[in-house]
Structures are given as structure tokens and as C-alpha cells.
N, C-alpha and C positions, 0 to 999 in steps of 0.2 A: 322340735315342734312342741308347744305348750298341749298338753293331752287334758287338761281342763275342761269337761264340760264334755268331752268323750265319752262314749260307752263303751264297755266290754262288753265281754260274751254271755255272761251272766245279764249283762241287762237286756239285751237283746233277747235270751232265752225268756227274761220273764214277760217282756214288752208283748214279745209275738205267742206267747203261752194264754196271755190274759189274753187278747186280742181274738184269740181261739174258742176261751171257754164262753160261750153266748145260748143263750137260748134256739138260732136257730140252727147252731150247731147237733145242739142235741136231738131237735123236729127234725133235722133233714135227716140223721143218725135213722132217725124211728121212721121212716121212710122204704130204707133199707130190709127191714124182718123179713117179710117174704122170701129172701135167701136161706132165712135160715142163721144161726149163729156163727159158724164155718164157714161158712160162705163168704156170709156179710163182712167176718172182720177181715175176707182173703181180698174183697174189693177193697174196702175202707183202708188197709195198709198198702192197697198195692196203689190206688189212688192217688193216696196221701204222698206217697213216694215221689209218684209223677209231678205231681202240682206243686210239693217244696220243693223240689230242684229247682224247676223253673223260676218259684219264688225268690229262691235263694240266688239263681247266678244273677237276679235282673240287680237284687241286694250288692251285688258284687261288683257289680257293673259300678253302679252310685257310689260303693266307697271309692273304689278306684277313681273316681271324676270327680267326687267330693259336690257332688251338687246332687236336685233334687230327681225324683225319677221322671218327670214329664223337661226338664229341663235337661237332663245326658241324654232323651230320647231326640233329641236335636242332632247330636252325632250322626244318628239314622238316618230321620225323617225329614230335615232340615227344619228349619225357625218354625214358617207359617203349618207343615206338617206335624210340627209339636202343638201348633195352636190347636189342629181340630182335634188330637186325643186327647188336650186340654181340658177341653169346651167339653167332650162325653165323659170325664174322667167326675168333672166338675158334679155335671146330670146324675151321675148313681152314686155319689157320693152323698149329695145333699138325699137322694133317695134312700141311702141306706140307714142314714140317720133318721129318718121321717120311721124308718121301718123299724128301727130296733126299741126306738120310743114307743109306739105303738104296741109291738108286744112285751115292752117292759111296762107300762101303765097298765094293760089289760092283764096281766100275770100276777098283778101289787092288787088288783082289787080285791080277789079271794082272800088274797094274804092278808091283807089288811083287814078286810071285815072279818075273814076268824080269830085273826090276833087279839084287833083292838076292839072289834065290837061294833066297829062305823064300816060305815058303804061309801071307800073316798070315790069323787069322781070321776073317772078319766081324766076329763080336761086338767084336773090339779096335776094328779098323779103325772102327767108329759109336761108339765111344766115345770113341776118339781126336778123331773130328770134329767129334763131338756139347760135347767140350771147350772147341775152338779156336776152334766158334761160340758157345758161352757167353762166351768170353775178349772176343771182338771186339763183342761185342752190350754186354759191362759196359765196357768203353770205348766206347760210342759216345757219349756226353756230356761224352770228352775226350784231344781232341787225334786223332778216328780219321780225322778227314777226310784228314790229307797221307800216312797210312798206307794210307788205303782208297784216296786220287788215286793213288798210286805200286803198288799191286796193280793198279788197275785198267790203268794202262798197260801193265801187263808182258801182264795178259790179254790186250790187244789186239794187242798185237807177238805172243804166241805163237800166239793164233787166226790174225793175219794170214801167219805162216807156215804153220801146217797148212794154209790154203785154196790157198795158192800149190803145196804139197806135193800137194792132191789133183788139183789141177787140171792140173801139170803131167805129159806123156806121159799122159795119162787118153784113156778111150776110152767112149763110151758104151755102158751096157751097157744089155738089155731090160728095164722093171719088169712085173713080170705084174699088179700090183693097180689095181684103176681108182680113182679119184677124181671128185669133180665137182668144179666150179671156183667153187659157193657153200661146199662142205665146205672146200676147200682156206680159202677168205676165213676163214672162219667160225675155223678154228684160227687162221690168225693176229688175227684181232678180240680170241678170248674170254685171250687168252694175256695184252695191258697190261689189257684190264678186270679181270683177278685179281687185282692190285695198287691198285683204286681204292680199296677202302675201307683203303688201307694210306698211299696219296701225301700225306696232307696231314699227316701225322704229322711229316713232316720239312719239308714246304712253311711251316709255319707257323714254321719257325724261317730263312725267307729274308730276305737283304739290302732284295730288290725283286720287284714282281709279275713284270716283265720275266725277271728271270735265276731264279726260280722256276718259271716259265712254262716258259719256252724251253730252258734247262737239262735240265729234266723230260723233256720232249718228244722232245729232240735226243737226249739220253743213251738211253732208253730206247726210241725206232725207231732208230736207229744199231747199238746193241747186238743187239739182238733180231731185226732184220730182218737183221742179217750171220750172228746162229748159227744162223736160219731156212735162208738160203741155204747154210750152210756142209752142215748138212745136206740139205736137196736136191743141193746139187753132189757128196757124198758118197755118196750113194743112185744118182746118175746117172751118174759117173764111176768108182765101186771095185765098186758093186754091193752094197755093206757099207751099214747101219742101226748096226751097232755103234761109236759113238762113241770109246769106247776102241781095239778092234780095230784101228781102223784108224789111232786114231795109233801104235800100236805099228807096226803094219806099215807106216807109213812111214817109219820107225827115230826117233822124237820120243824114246824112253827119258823123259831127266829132265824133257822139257819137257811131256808129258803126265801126269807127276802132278803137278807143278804149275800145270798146267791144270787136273785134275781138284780138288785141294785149295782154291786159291783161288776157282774156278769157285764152287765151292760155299760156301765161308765166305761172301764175298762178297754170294752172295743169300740164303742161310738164315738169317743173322744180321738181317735184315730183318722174316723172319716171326717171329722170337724176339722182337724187340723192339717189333713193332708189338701180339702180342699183349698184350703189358705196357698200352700204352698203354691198348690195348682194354678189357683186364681195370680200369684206373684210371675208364673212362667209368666202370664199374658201383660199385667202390670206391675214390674218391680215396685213400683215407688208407694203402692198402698200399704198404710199398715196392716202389720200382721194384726195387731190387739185388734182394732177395730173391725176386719174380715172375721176372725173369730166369733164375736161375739155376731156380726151378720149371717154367718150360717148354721149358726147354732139357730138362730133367732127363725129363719127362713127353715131350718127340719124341724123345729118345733112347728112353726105353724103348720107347715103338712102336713105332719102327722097328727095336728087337733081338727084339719078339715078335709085332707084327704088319706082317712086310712086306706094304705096300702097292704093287699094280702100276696097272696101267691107269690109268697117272696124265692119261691123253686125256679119259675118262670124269670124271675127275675135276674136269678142268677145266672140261666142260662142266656141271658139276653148279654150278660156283664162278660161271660164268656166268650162269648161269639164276636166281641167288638177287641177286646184285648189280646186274648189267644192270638190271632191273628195275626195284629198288630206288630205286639213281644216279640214274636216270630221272629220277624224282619230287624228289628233291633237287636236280637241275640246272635241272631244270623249275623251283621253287619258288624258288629262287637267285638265278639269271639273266631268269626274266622274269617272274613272278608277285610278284618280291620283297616275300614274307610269313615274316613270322620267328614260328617256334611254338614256339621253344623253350622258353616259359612254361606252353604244354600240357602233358597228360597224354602225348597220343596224336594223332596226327592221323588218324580213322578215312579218311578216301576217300583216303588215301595209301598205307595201308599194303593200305588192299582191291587199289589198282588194281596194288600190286608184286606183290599174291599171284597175279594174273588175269594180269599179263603173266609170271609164271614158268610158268605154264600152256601159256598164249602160245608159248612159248621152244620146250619139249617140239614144239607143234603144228606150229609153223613146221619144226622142225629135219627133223619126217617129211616134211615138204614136199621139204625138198632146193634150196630157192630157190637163184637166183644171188646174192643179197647174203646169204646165211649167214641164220645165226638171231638174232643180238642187236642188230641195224638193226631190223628188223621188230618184233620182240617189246618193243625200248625204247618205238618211234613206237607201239605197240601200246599200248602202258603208260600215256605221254603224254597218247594223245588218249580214254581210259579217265577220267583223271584228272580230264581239261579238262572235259568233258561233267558228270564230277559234281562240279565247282565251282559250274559252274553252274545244275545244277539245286540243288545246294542254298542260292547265291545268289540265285535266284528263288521257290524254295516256302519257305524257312525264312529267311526275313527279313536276306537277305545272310549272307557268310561272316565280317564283322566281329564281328556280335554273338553268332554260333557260337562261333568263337575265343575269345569274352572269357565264354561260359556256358562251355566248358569250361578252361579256362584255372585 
């Protein structure tokens, strides 16, 4: 097999590392204080754990299938079932890019007016950016990998200075807001599950299951669990949530917009192009270049006329529809391995995602210590498992179901 055009595991490591280091990685981090430092990094790692596995075996799934992640969720779900996590996949994605423009233009204003001396305006500032991630998203099918590997280590060399910057002479200061320590897990869970129905988009273009796998995994809790703590340590040591703020006031000047630019090309250019892929489940035959360039064009505008905030709330909405979903797909995958791609629909699958999004909501009033999207998957799960088998036992096995609807 010609491995051309393949990633390893190093790429994968850096893909889902950059993809990690974002602005609102480090805001939902500073979220977290009220734990405390111990604490927070004991949710944040333990979190992280939970939500890259998941991440990682859906990654797993795609290499093995070699197609994209809303397109092997056919296996599960069947055709039109792949359409409707399509169609929402589609929705938070163009929303995520609306968002991360938004706080990369409002984070480049300070920057820029203390750097250069001008007060740019928003509107330019997301359209500037809203550019850069079109530019890097229409290369990503050549040659962006030694561009993206070499971004992403500058990212990490300048994260790893500002943490050294906050930390040192730092004093702890009081946080007034409480947290619980299932809330706290729960943010870092729901933060790599937003990316599942996105991993196998690229996973299916790996060398090997191995550096597909592990790549995935490492890049993205490395990343994400360092701009987690970067912000708690931020929140407990300056007393600051403001991300920029405070690399400014640690005198970063240049090296904070280029944290704030790359931060964000880096991972938005992910959501631009998975929607593509997305949009291809429903209709092969559009082009890729020219859907690019549409919803790049469609998060720009959003985000110049409808700023999105609460992007916490947001997450848990991205949670609550996917967690569920995955479920059933990982379920179907790995241990029931039934392949429906030839169906319509899979009805007791798509029931048991809608009841564990349900689920999700109920659990979360709860406040448990394992968060809401443990609960509400194994909810899903054993939802699922129960009407396998009843409909294996009253309706003459699931073989000849599958092959009447089919």
C-alpha cells in the first residue's frame, strides 16, 4: 500500500496537541481554581484520561474503516441515522468556528493596540483570521503537516514559557466561587468528547493503528491538560481568568499574539474542515475547495454578527448530543460488531442516544462526582443492550430485523 500522503504518530501527536492549545482551553482551565491546585490538576488528569480514550478509540475505529468519522458512524446508525448526526455535527461546528474567531479578534485588540499603537477593529481582526483559517484548512491535503508540526512546537515552547512566567514569584490568591469536583471532571471529559465526531476524519488517513491511536491520545491530553492547568495556575497564582490580560502583564508583547493567532488557526481550521467532510457524508459530489471556503465564509460571518459567549454552556450542549450518540457506535464497533451500514436507520439506537441525552441534562442536576457523560454514556449503553434483546427474543432475532430493514 503506497503510505504517501499518510500520517504517523508524530503527526497526529502534533495535529491533536495544536488542536488542544486554544484560548478556550485555558478559560475553561481557570474555571477550575476553586478546587484548589491538587485538586484541580486530580480532576483535569483524571478527566482528560476519560475523554481521550473515548476520543482516541472513535480515532480507531476511522483508521480501521478508512473513512470519515460521520461516514463509519453508518456501521451503527445506518445511512439516514448518520444524516441526523451529520446535520448537528455540521451546527457546532460552523458554531465553534463563529466562537473561537470571536475570542481570537477580541484578544488581538489589546495586543495590538499596545504593540502597534492602533485600536484594530474587530470586524477586521475576524476577518483577518477568519482568512488564515480558510488559507490553512485549503492546504490541509498538502504539505500542512511539517507546517502545522513546526506551529505547533513554537506553541508549546511559548505556552511553556508563560506557565513558567505565571508561576514564578506568584502568590496564591483567594477564589470566591465554588466548584464541585464532579463539575470540575465533567469540564475536562466534555471538552476531547467535542472533537469525536471530528477524529477520524484524519485517523483514517494513518500509517498504523498504533501511531493513530497513541498519537491522538498523547497529542491531545498533553495539550489540553497543560492549557487546563495553565489556566488554573493562572486563576490561583495572578488572580486574572483573562487569558490575554495576563500575558500582556507578564510583558509576552510578541509572543502573545502569536500565541493568540496560531492558538487559534491551529484548531479552527479543524472545525472548517471537518465540517466539509461532514457536509460530503450527505453530498459526495460537492467540492471539497469550494465547501471550504463556504464555511469558513458562513463562521466568519457569525462571528461579525452573532457574537457567541458562554461557550461552557456550549460545550455542554456538544456533550450531551455526542456522548450519547458515540456510545452506541463504540458499543456496536467493539463489542456487538454489527455493521448497518446497509440500513435505512437503526431505530433502538438512535432511541437509546435521544434517552441518554436526556440522561445527560438529569445526571448533570445531580452534581455527581464522575460528571455527567460517564453516567449518561453507561446510561445509553445499557438502554441499548436491553432493547437488543428484547427485540432479539420477541421479533425473531436482530439478524432478520437488519436484513427486513435493510
Amino acid at each position: 500500500m503506497d503510505d504517501s500522503g499518510k500520517k504517523g504518530g508524530f503527526s497526529f501527536f502534533a495535529l491533536w496537541f495544536g488542536a488542544a492549545v486554544s484560548m478556550a482551553e485555558i478559560m475553561t482551565g481557570s474555571l477550575i481554581a476553586p478546587l484548589g491546585i491538587i485538586k484541580g490538576i486530580a480532576a483535569i488528569v483524571s478527566g482528560h484520561l476519560i475523554g481521550c480514550l473515548i476520543l482516541s478509540s472513535v480515532g480507531l475505529m476511522g483508521f480501521r474503516e478508512r473513512k470519515p468519522s460521520l461516514m463509519a458512524s453508518r456501521i451503527s446508525l445506518g445511512r439516514y441515522g448518520s444524516y441526523v448526526v451529520s446535520v448537528f455535527n455540521i451546527i457546532q461546528l460552523t458554531g465553534w468556528t463563529a466562537v473561537m474567531l470571536i475570542q481570537c479578534a477580541r484578544s488581538l485588540q489589546p495586543v495590538t493596540a499596545g504593540l502597534l499603537g492602533i485600536s484594530s477593529s474587530f470586524q477586521l481582526l475576524v476577518v483577518i483570521v477568519g482568512i488564515l483559517v480558510g488559507i490553512w484548512a485549503l492546504t490541509a491535503d498538502r504539505g500542512i503537516n511539517f507546517i502545522n508540526n513546526a506551529a505547533v512546537v513554537l506553541l508549546g515552547i511559548l505556552s511553556i514559557v508563560m506557565f513558567i512566567l505565571v508561576l514564578k514569584g506568584g502568590e496564591v490568591k483567594t477564589v470566591a466561587e465554588s466548584m464541585s469536583f464532579g463539575a470540575a471532571l465533567e469540564l475536562s471529559i466534555v471538552m476531547p468528547l467535542s472533537w469525536v465526531p471530528l477524529i477520524s476524519d484524519y485517523t483514517m488517513t494513518g500509517k498504523s493503528a498504533t501511531g493513530s491511536f497513541a498519537g491522538s491520545f498523547l497529542g491531545y491530553f498533553t495539550g489540553s491538560s497543560f492549557m487546563y492547568i495553565i489556566g488554573l495556575a493562572s486563576a490561583i497564582y495572578t488572580g486574572n481568568s483573562d487569558t490575554v490580560g495576563i500575558m500582556t502583564g507578564l510583558g509576552m508583547g510578541y509572543a502573545a499574539l502569536l500565541i493568540v493567532v496560531l492558538a487559534t488557526v491551529t484548531t479552527t481550521f479543524l472545525d472548517v474542515y471537518s465540517s466539509v467532510l461532514s457536509t460530503l457524508n450527505l453530498a459526495p459530489r460537492m467540492s471539497k475547495k469550494k465547501l471550504i471556503v463556504i464555511f469558513t465564509g458562513i463562521g466568519t460571518l457569525l462571528a461579525l454578527f452573532f457574537p457567541m459567549e458562554q461557550y461552557e454552556n456550549f460545550l455542554y450542549m456538544i456533550g450531551s448530543l455526542f456522548a450519547p450518540a458515540f456510545s452506541v457506535i463504540i458499543a456496536d464497533y467493539f463489542f456487538y460488531r454489527k455493521d448497518r451500514s446497509a440500513d435505512y436507520v437503526n431505530v433502538c439506537g438512535i432511541i437509546a442516544a435521544i434517552l441518554g441525552t436526556a440522561g445527560y441534562y438529569a445526571f448533570n442536576r445531580l452534581d455527581l462526582v464522575i460528571g455527567s457523560s460517564i453516567p449518561s454514556m453507561l446510561f445509553t449503553v445499557a438502554l441499548y443492550a436491553v432493547m437488543r434483546f428484547v427485540l432479539k427474543k420477541f421479533q425473531l432475532g436482530e439478524d432478520k430485523y437488519v436484513k427486513q430493514n435493510g
